[in-house]
C-alpha positions in Angstrom: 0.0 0.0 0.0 3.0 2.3 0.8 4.2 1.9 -2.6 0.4 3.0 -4.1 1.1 6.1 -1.8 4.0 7.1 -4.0 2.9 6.3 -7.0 0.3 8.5 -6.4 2.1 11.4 -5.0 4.7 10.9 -8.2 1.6 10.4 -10.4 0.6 14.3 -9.4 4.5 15.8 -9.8 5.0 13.9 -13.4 1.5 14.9 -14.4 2.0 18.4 -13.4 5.2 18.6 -15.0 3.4 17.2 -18.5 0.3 19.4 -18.3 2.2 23.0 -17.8 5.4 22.0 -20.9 2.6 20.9 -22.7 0.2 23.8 -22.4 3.6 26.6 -22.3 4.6 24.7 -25.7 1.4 24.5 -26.9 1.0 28.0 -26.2 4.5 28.8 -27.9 4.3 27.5 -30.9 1.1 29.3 -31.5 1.9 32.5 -30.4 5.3 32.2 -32.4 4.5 30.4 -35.0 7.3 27.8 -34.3 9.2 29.2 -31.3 11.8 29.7 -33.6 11.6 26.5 -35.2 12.3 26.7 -39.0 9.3 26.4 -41.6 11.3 23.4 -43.7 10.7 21.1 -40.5 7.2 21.1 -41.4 8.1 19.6 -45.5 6.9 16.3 -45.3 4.2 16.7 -42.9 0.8 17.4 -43.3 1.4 20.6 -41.7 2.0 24.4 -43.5 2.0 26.1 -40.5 2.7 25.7 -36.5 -0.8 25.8 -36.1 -2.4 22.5 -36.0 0.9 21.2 -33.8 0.2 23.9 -31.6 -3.4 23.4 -31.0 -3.0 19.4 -30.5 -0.3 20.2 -28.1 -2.2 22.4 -26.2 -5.7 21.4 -26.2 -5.1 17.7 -26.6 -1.7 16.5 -25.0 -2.3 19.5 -22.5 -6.4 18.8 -21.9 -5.5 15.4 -21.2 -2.8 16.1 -18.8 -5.0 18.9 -17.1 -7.9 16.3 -16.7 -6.1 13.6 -15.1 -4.8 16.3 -12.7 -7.5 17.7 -11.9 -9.4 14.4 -11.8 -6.4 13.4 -9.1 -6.7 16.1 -7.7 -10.6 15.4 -6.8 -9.3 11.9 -5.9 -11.9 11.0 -8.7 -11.9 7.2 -9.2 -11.0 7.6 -12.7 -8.0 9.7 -12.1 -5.1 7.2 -12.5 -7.1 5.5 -15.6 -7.2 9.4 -17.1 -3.1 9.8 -15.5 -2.5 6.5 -17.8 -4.4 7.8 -21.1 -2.5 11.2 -20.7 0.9 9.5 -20.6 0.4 7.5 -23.5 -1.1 10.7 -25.5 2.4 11.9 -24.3 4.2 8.9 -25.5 2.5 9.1 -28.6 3.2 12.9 -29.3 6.4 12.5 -28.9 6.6 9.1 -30.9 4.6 11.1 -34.2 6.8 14.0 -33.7 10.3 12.3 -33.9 8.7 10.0 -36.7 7.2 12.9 -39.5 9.9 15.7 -38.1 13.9 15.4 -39.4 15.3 16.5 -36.0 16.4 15.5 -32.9 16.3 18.0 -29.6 16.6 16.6 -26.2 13.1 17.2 -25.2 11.6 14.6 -27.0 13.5 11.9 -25.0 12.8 13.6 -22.2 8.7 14.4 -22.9 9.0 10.1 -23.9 10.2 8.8 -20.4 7.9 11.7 -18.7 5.2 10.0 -20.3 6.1 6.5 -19.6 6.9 7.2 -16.3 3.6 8.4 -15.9 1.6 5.2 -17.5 4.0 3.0 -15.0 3.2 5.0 -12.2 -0.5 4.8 -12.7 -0.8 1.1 -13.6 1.0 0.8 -10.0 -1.7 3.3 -8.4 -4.4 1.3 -9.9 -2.6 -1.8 -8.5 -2.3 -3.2 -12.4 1.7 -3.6 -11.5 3.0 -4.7 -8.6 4.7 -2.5 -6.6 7.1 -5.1 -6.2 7.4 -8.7 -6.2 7.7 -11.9 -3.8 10.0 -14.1 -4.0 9.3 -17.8 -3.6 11.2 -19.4 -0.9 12.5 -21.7 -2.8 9.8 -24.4 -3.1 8.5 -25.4 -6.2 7.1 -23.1 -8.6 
């Protein structure tokens, strides 16, 4: 149960950090246009502009994020189900991102474990991982 405690407390600090870098990039990139990102990073995507990146960012990686905050923050049932949706959103923004742009910055590894750490630390909230395991003492198995 102890380890349940953590996970939730690290739960709220890894969602945190996730919802305000996503909704301070989101915001960025549409204020800016790019935050200084060139316009050829966008060749070969289906984007012309910042814009579309910029709202997904915001409204989508960053709603999910602020839901399963807030939702945690309520100590709704739902909130480490929502924590786990908004990590893999994370995940998978980062994953589209590294796959359709030709750049690497250290962000996106960083953004990637943010958002696994936050799918691991829900499934051990919800009890779906064990916090940690028991070994047999030696007796069959």
């Amino acid at each position: 149960m102890e380890m349940q405690r953590f996970a939730s407390a690290g739960l709220l600090l890894v969602g945190f950090v996730n919802l305000v870098s996503s909704v301070a990039g989101g915001a960025g990139v549409l204020v800016t246009n790019g935050l200084g990102m060139p316009m050829s990073w966008l060749d070969g995507t289906p984007f012309d502009s910042y814009l579309w990146p910029g709202v997904i960012l915001l409204a989508v990686v960053g709603g999910a994020q602020a839901l399963a905050v807030l939702l945690q923050l309520r100590r709704s049932r739902f909130a480490y189900a929502a924590a786990a949706v908004a990590g893999f959103g994370m995940i998978i923004w980062i994953y589209v991102e590294v796959t359709i742009r030709p750049f690497f910055h250290w962000l996106q590894p960083t953004f990637f474990a943010t958002g696994t750490v936050q799918v691991a630390l829900a499934l051990v909230a919800l009890g779906a991982l064990p916090a940690r395991t028991q070994h047999n003492s030696g007796r069959g198995a």
